[in-house]
C-alpha positions as CSV (number, residue, x, y, z in Angstrom):
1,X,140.5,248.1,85.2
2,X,143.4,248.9,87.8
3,X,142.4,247.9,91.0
4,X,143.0,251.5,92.6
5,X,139.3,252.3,90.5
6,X,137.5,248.8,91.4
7,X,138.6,249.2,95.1
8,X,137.5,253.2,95.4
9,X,134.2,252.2,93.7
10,X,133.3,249.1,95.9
11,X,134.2,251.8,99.0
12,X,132.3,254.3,97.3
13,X,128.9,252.1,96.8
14,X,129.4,249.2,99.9
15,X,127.4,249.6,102.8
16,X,127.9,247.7,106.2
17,X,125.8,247.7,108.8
18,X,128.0,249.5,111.3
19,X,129.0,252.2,108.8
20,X,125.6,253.8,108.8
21,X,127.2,257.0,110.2
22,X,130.0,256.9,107.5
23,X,127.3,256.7,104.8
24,X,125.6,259.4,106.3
25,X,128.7,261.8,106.2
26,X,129.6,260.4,102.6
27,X,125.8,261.3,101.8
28,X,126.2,265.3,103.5
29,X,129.6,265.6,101.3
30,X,127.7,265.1,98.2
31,X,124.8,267.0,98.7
32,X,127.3,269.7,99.8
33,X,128.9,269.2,96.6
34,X,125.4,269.6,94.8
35,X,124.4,272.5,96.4
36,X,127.4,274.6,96.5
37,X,127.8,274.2,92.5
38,X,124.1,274.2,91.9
39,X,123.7,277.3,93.8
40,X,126.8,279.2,91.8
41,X,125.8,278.0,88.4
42,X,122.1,279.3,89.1
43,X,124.1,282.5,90.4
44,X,125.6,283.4,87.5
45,X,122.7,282.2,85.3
46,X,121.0,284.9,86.5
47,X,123.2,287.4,86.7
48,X,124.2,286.8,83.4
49,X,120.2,287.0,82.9
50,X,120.3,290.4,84.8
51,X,123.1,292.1,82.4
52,X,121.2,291.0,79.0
53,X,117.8,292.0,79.9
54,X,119.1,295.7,81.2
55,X,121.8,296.0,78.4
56,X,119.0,295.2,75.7
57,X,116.6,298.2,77.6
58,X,119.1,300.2,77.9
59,X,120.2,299.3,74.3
60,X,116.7,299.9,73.1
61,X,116.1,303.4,74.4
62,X,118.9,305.4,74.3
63,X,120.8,306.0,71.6
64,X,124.5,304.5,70.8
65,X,126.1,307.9,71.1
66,X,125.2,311.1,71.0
67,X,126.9,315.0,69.6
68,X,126.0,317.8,71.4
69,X,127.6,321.4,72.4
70,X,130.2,321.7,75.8
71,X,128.6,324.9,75.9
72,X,125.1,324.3,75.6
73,X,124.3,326.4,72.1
74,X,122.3,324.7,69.9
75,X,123.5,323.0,66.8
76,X,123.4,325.8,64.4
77,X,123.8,323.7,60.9
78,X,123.2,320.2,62.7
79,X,122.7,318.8,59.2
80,X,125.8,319.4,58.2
81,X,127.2,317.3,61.1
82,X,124.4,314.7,60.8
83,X,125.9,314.1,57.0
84,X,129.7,313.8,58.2
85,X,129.0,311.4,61.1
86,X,127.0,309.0,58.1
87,X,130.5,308.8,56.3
88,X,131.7,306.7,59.3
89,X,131.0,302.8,58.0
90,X,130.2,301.6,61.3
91,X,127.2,304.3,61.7
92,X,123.6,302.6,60.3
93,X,122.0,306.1,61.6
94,X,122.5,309.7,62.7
95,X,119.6,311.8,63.3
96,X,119.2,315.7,64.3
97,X,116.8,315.8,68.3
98,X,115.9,318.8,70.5
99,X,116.0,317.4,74.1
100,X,113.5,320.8,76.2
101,X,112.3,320.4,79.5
102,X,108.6,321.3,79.4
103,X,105.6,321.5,81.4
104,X,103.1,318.7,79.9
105,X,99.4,318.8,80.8
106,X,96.6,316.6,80.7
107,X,92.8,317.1,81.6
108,X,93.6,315.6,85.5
109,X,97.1,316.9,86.0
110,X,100.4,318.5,84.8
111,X,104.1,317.6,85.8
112,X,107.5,319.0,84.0
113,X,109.1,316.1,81.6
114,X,112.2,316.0,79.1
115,X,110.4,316.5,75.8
116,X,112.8,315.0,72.8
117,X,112.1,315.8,68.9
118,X,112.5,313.4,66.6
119,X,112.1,312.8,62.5
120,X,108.7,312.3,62.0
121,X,108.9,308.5,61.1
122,X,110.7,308.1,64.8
123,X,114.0,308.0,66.3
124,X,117.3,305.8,66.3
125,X,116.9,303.7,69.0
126,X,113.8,300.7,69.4
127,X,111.4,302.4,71.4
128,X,108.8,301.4,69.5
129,X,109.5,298.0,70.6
130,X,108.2,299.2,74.0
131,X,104.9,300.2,73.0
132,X,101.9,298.7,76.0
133,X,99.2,301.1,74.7
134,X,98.1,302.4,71.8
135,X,100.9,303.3,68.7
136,X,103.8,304.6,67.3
137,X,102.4,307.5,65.5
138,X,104.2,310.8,66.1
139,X,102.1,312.2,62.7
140,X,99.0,315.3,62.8
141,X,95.2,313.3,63.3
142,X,92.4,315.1,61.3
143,X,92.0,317.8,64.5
144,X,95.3,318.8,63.5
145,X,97.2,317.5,67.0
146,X,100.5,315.9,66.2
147,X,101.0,312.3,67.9
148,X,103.4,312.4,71.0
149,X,104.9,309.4,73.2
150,X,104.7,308.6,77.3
151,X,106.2,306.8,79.2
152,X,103.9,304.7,81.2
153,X,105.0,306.4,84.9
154,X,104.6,310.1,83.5
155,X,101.3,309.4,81.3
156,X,99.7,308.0,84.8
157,X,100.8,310.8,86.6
158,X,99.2,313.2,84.8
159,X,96.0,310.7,84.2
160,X,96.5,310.6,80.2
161,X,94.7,307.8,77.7
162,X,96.0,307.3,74.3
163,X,93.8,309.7,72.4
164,X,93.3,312.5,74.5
165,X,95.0,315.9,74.5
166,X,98.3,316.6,76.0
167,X,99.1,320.4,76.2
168,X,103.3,321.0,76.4
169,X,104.6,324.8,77.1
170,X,107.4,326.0,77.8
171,X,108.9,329.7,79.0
172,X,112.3,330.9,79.2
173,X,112.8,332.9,82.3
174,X,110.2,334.2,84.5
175,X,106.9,334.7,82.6
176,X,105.8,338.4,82.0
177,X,103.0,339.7,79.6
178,X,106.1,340.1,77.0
179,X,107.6,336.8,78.0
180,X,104.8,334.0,77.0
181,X,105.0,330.4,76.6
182,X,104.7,328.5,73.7
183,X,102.6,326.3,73.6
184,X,101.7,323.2,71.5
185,X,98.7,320.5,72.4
186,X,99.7,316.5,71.4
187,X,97.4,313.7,70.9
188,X,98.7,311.1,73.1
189,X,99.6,308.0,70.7
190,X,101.1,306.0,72.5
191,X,102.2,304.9,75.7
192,X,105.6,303.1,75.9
193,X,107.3,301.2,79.5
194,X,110.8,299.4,79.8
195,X,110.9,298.6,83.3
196,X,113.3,301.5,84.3
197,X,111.9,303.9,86.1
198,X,114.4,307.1,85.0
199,X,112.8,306.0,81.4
200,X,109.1,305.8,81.7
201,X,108.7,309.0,84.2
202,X,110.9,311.6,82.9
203,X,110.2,311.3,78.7
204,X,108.1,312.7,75.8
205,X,108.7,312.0,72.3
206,X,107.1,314.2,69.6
207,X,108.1,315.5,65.7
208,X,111.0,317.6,66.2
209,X,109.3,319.8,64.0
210,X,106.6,320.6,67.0
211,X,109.2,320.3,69.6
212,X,111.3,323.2,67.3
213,X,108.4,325.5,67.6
214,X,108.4,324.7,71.4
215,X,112.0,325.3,71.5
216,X,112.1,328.4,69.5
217,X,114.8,326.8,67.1
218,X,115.3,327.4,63.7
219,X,114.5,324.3,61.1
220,X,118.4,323.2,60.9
221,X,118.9,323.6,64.9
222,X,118.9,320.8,67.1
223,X,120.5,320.5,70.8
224,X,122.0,317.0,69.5
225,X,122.7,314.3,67.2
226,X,122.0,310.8,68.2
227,X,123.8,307.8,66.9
228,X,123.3,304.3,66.4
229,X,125.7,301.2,65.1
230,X,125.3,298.5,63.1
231,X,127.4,296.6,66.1
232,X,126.8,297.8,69.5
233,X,129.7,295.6,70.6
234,X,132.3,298.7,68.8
235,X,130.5,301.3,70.7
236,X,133.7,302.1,72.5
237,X,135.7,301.7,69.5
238,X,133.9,304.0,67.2
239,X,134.0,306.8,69.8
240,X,137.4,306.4,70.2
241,X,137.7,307.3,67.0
242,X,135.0,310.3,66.8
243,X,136.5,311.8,69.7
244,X,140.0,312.3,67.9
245,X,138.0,313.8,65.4
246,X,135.1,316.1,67.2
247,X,136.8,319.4,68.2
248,X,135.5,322.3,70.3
249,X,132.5,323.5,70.8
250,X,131.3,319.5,70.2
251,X,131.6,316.4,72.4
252,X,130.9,313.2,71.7
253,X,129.2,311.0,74.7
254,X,128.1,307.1,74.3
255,X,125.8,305.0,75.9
256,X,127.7,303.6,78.8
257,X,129.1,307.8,80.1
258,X,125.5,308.7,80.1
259,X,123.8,305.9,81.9
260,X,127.0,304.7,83.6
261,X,125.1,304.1,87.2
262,X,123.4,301.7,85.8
263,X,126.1,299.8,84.0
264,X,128.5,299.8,86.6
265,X,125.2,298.6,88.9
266,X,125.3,295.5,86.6
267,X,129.0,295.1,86.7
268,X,128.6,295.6,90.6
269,X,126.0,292.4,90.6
270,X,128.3,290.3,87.7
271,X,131.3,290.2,90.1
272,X,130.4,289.9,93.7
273,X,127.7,287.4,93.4
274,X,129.2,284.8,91.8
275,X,132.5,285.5,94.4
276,X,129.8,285.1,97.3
277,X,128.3,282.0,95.8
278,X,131.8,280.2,95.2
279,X,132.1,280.3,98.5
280,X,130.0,277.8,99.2
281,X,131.8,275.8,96.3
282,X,135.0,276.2,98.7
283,X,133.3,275.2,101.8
284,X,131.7,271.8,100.0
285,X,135.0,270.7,98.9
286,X,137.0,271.3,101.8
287,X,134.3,269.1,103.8
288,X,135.9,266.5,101.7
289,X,138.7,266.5,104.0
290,X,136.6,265.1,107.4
291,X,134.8,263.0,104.8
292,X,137.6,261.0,102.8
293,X,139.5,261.3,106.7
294,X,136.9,258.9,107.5
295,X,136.7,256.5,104.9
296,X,141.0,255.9,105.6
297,X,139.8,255.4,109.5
298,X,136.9,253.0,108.7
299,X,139.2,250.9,106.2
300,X,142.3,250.8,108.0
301,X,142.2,247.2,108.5
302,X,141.9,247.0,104.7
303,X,144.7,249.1,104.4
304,X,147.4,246.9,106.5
305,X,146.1,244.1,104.5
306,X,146.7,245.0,101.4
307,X,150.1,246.6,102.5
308,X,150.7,243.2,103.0
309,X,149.8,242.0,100.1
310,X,152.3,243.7,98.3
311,X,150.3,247.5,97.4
312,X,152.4,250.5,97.3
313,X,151.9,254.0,99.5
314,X,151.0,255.6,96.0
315,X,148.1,252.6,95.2
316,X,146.5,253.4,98.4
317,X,146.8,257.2,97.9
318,X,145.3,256.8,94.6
319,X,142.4,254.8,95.9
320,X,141.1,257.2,98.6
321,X,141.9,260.2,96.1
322,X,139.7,258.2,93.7
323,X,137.0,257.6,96.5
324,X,137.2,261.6,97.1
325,X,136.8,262.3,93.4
326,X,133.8,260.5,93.0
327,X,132.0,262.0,95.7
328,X,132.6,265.0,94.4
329,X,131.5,264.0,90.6
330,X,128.4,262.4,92.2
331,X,127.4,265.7,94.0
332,X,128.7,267.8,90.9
333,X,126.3,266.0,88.7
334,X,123.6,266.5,90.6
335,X,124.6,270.2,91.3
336,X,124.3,270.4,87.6
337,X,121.9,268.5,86.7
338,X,119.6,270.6,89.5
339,X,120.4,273.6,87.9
340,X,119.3,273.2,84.4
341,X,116.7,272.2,85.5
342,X,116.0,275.3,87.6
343,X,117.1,276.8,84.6
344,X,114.2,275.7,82.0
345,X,111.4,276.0,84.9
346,X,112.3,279.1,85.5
347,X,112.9,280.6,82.0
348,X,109.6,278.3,80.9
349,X,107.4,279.3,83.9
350,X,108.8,282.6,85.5
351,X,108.4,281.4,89.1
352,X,110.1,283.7,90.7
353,X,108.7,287.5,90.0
354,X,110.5,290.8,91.1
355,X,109.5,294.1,92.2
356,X,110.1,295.9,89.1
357,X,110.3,299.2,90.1
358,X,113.4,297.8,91.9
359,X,115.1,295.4,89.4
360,X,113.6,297.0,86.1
361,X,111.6,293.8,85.0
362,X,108.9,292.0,86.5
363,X,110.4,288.2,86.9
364,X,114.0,286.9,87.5
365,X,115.8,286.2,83.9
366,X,118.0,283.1,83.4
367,X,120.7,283.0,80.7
368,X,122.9,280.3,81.2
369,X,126.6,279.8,79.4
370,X,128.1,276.3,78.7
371,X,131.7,277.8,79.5
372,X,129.9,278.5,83.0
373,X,129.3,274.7,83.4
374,X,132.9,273.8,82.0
375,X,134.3,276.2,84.1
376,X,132.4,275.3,87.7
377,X,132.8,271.7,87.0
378,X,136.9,271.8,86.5
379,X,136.8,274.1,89.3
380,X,134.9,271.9,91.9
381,X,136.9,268.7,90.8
382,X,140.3,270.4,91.0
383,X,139.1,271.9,95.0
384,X,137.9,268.3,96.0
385,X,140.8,266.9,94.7
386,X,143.2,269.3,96.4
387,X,140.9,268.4,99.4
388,X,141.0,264.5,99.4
389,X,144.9,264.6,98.4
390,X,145.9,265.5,102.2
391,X,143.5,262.4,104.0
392,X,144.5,260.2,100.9
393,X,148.6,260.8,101.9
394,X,147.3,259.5,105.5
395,X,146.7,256.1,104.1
396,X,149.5,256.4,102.5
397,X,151.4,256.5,105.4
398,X,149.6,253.7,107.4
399,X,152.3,251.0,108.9
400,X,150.6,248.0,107.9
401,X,152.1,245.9,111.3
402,X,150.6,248.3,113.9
403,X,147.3,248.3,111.7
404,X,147.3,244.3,111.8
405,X,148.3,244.0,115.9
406,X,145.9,246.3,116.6
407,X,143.3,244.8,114.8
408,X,144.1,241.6,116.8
């Protein structure tokens, strides 16, 4: 072992009794250390917990992409265009909706929602994944009522139970004895929540069959076409490619242009907080400086001597740059060590809950990455080093004979 390692390791772990204050500082350097890189891998644990929970809600109830009119015509022949956009390899499914706005009633209440029409055995996207009361069943019960879908904030408003009759209308224009609504009533199948609030207040989903009849559109109409991918990582990639293709009167939309506030809401979160956290990374490190400062001014006398003894300037550099390093490993270790565990409680226990009306789920997520770790740890090492290099060229520069005559 060179003696540059033995000597910064007896520093690092000997104690005298008139050092207590020294030992004290050393101590605040490593629990700044640990904190500052336990806080910003916890950070970005949950942010990255943030982005995968909302991508995978988003994910699950909207469709990859959708077709629809710039003009706001229906689809005349939309399976014709449903058939062309299945050629495309990457497309798993492409289905024919009518999205109405609609007045839906309940025995307590009524409130206007976004109906959407769907094939009878359901949609492209997971929703049914979301069901909290009663089923996925969009088929006609014995009393001839087809089933329909809630979310949970719009089925409370208007005080509706899975079972009971939902009455939908709609009217075009300004309702006259020659001008009537149509009118359809539901059985309420199911009742379906994410988390986000735009979702579970403003939706209905019923046959498109029913919703047609609503609509007043023929059986091959539909206002849309949603898409989904086998790979929702070559959303962007695929719609690239259907734009160059889709002409006038059609455009082509995907999942991140139609629900882009809250996509860039996560991006918002992914790059500041982690940028806030660091500092505290920066700060931790850079305390290294009064710290290591005062480990070359409590060995001084040490210094001179072994000056004497024959060490070179870049021996004693190398042993106060090694003292500085191993603070900072000891406080990185615990730093990380800290936040796995925080990590495992809190994806094992869910501690920490959220309003979720706020943060669209009901407990903070943790997802941690190991390139996270890697990254933090070189990261903190390279700061503390750059830190304990400047009070480490100080010992360097120590004359031993003013050290020794001083000492005297």
């Amino acid at each position: 072992m060179k003696f540059e390692y033995y000597l910064a390791g007896r520093y690092f772990r000997g104690k005298r009794n008139d050092s207590r204050f020294l030992s004290f500082i050393k101590s605040m350097a490593i629990i700044g250390v640990a904190v500052g890189s336990a806080g910003l891998l916890i950070a970005l644990s949950i942010v990255h917990g943030f982005k995968s929970v909302i991508n995978d809600k988003v994910m699950g109830f909207a469709p990859h992409m959708t077709v629809h009119s710039t003009v706001g015509d229906p689809l005349f022949r939309a399976d014709t265009l449903e058939t062309w956009l299945t050629e495309y390899p990457e497309v798993t499914a492409a289905q024919p909706v009518v999205l109405h706005d609609v007045m839906l009633q309940s025995s307590r209440d009524v409130s206007g929602s976004l109906i959407k029409g769907v094939a009878p055995e359901g949609d492209v996207t997971d929703l049914y994944t979301y069901i909290i009361k009663g089923e996925y069943d969009l088929a006609v019960d014995e009393e001839g009522r087809p089933g329909i879908i809630l979310g949970e904030a719009l089925a409370s408003e208007i005080g509706a139970e899975p079972g009971r009759t939902v009455t939908a209308y709609t009217v075009e224009g300004i309702p006259t004895p020659f001008n009537t609504p149509e009118i359809v009533q539901f059985r309420l199948a199911g009742v379906y929540s994410t988390g986000i609030e735009r979702f579970d207040d403003g939706f209905a989903i019923a046959d498109i069959h029913h919703v047609r009849r609503l609509t007043r559109l023929g059986p091959l109409q539909a206002t849309a076409i949603d898409i989904r991918l086998g790979d929702p990582g070559q959303i962007e990639t695929v719609h690239r490619d259907l734009e160059r293709s889709i002409t006038f009167p059609y455009r082509i939309e995907n999942i991140y242009q139609t629900h882009r506030n809250i996509f860039e809401w996560i991006n918002l979160q992914e790059q500041t907080i982690p940028f806030v956290i660091s500092v505290m990374v920066i700060i931790a490190a850079f305390n290294l400086i009064g710290t290591v400062l005062m480990m070359v001014l409590e060995r001084i006398r040490d210094i001179g001597i072994l000056k004497t003894m024959g060490a070179k300037s870049r021996e004693i550099r190398r042993i106060f740059l090694y003292e500085g390093l191993i603070v900072a490993s000891t406080g990185l270790l615990i730093g990380i060590g800290f936040a796995t565990l925080f990590n495992w409680v809190q994806g094992t226990f869910k501690l920490i809950p959220l309003a979720e009306e706020n943060y669209y789920m009901s407990y903070a997520p943790v997802e941690p990455h190991g390139i996270d770790f890697l990254i933090v740890a070189v990261v903190t090492l390279t700061l503390c080093a750059a830190a304990s290099w400047l009070p480490a060229r100080v010992a360097a520069g120590t004359d031993p004979i003013k050290v020794l005559n001083l000492s005297k």
